[in-house]
C-alpha positions in Angstrom: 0.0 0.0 0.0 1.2 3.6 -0.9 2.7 5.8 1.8 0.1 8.2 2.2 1.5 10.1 5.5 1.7 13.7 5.2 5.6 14.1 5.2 5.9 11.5 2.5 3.3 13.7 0.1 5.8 16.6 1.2 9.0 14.5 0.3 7.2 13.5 -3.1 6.6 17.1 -3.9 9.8 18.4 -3.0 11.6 15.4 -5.2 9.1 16.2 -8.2 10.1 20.3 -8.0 13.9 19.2 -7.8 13.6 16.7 -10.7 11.7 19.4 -12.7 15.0 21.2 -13.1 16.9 18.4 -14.1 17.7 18.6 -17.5 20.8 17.7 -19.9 22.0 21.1 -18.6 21.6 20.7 -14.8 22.7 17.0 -15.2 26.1 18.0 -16.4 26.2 21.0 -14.1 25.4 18.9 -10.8 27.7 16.1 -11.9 30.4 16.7 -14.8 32.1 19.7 -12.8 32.7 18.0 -9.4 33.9 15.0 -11.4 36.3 17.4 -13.3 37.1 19.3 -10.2 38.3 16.2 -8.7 40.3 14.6 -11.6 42.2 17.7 -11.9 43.1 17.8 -8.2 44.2 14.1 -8.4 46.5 14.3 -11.3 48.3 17.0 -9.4 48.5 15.1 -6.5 49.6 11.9 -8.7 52.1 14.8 -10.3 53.0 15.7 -7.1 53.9 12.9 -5.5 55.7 11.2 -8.8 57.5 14.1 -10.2 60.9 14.9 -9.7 61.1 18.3 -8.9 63.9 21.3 -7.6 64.6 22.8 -4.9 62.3 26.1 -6.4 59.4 24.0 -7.3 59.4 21.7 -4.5 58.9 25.0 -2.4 56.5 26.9 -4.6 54.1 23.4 -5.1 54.7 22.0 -1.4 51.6 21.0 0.2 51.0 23.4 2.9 52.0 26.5 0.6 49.4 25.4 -1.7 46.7 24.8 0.8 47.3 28.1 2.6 47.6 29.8 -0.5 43.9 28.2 -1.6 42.4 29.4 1.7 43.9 32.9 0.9 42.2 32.7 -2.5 39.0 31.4 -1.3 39.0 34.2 1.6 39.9 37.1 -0.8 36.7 35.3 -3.3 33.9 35.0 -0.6 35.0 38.5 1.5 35.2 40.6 -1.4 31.6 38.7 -2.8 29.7 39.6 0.3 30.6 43.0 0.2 29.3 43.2 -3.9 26.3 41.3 -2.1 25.5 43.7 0.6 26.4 46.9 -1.6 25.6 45.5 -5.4 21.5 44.7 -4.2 20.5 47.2 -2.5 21.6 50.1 -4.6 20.4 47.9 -7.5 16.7 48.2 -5.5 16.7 51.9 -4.4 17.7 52.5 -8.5 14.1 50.9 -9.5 12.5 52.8 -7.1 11.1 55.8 -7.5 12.7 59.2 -8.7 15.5 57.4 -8.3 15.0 55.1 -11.4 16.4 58.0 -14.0 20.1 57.6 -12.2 20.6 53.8 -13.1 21.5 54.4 -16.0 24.0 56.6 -14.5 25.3 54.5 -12.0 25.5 51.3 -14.3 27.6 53.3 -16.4 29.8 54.5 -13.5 30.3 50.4 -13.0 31.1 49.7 -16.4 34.0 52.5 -16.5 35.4 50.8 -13.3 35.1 47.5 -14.6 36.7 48.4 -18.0 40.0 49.7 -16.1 43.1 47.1 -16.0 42.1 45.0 -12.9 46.3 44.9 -11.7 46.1 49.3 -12.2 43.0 49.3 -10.1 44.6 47.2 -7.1 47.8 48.8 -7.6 46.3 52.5 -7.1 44.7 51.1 -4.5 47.9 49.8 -2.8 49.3 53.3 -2.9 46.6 55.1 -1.9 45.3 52.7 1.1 48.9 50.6 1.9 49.4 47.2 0.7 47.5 43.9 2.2 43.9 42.1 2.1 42.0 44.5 3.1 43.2 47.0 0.1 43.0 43.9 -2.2 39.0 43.4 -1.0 38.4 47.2 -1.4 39.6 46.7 -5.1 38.3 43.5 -5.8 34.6 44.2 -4.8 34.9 47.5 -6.5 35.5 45.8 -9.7 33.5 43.1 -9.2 30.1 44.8 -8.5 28.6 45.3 -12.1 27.5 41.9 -12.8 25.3 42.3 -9.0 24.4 45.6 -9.8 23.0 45.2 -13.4 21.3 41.7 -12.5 19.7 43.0 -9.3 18.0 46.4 -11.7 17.2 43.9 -14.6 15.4 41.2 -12.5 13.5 43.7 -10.7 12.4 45.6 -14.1 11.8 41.9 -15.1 9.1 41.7 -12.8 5.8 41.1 -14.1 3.5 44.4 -13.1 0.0 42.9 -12.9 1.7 40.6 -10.1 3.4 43.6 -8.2 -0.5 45.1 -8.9 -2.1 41.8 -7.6 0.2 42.5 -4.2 -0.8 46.1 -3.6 -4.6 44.9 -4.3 -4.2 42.3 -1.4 -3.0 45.0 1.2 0.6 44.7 0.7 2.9 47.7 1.7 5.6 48.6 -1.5 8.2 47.1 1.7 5.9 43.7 1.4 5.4 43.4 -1.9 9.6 44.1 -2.9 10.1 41.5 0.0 7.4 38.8 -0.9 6.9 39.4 -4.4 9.6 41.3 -6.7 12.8 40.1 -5.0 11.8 36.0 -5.1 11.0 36.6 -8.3 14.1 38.0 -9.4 16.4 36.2 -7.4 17.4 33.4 -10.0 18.5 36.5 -12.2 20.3 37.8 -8.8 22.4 34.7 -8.3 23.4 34.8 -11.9 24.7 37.9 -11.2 26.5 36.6 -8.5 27.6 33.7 -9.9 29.6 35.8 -12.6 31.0 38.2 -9.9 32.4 34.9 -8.1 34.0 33.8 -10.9 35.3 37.2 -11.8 36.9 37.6 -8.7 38.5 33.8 -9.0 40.5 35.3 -11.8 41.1 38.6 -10.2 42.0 37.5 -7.1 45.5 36.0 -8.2 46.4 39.6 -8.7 46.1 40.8 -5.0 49.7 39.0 -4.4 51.5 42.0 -6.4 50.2 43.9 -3.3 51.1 41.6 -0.6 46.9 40.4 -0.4 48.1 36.4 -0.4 46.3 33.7 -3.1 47.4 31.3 -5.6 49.0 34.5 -7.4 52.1 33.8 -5.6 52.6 30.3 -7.2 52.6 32.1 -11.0 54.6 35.1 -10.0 57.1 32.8 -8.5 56.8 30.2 -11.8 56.7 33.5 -13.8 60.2 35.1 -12.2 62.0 31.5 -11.7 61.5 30.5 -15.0 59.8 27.0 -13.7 57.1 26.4 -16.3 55.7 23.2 -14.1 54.8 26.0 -11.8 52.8 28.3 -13.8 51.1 25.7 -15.3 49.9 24.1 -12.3 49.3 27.4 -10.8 47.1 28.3 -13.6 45.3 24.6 -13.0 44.9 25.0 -9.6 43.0 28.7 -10.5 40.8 27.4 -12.7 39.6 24.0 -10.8 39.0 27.1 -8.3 36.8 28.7 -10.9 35.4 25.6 -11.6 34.2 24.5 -8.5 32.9 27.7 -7.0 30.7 28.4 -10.7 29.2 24.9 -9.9 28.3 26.1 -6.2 27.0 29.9 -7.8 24.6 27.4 -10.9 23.7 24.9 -8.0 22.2 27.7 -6.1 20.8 29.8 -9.3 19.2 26.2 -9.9 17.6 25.8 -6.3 16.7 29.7 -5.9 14.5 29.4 -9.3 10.7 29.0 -8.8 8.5 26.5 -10.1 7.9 26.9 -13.7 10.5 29.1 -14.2 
């Protein structure tokens, strides 16, 4: 006899909702990148540990260098993403309200000019200006990072079907209510995208912040680079990009989950 229970009708709809999304796309989203991820870190650690390597690359690819300089990378990622987060949305909101809707275009432009500078003159003025470290690197990392937020947060507002922000107001719903309950769930998928880019934006970035003392796998290719070890700029550059890799899966599994049905 069929489970009839209340939690397992709840379990059956959340699976059918989940499976919904599951398409050739998602399937190779959810599964190919972790699979790539982890190939790529087990041939350097089969690399690793068979290679016969120098003095120099010994040093620059030793394990606890690497790991420390991963954490740095990941630290100078997430810090510098929460900061986009907590700036990039709510500006992108108070620029669809209002009066204040004829100064987006304004302020998007503003973004694009930032984001169109050289990244390494950005963080480098920075440096000078505010002294060398992570904090300056964060300061110049979320500055350049913001656009993608920024213009995803004003487009999935705008995005927002009218006769449903209408429907709210009809109900009794505040314009606080109706941004909360109604226009921001529905434009979060477009949100996380956003997001998503900026993450992997600031992956690539973020190996710059060593040229001003902000720590990250930058210092494995600079050292590669001015040692002349080619073994270590390439495996710098892999160890980047499985990076990349593995935090754009985490930004598509959450655009994925953050969607709403029949979306």
């Amino acid at each position: 006899m069929a489970d009839t229970t209340p939690e397992a009708g709840t379990t059956a709809t959340t699976t059918k909702r989940f499976g919904g999304r599951l398409n050739a796309e998602a399937l190779i989203v959810l599964f190919a990148i972790p699979v790539i991820v982890v190939v790529g870190f087990g041939t350097y650690a089969i690399w690793h540990a068979t290679a016969t390597l120098d003095s120099v690359e010994e040093s620059s690819l030793a394990w606890p260098t690497i790991w420390k300089q991963i954490w740095e990378h990941v630290q100078l990622t997430f810090v510098s993403a929460f900061f986009v987060v907590v700036i990039a949305v709510p500006l992108g909101v108070l620029l669809t309200r209002g009066r204040a809707k004829v100064a987006a275009p304004i302020v998007v432009g503003g973004a694009n000019g930032g984001q169109a500078a050289p990244s390494v003159g950005l963080i480098v003025l920075f440096a000078m200006w505010l002294g060398f470290g992570f904090r300056t690197a964060v300061i110049a990392l979320t500055l350049y990072a913001i656009l993608p937020v920024l213009r995803n947060t004003i487009v999935g507002l705008q995005g927002v079907d009218p006769t449903l922000v209408e429907a709210g107001r009809g109900v009794g719903m505040s314009a606080t209510a109706v941004l909360l309950r109604v226009e921001l769930p529905l434009a979060l998928p477009v949100i996380i995208a956003g997001i998503r880019t900026a993450l992997v934006l600031l992956v690539g970035t973020a190996t710059l912040a060593t040229f001003i003392n902000g720590g990250g796998l930058g210092a494995t290719l600079q050292a590669g680079i001015s040692l002349l070890r080619y073994s270590v700029i390439v495996w710098g550059a892999v160890l980047v990009a499985l990076l990349a890799l593995l935090i754009e899966w985490i930004g598509r599994v959450l655009e994925m989950l953050a969607r709403p049905k029949g979306v």
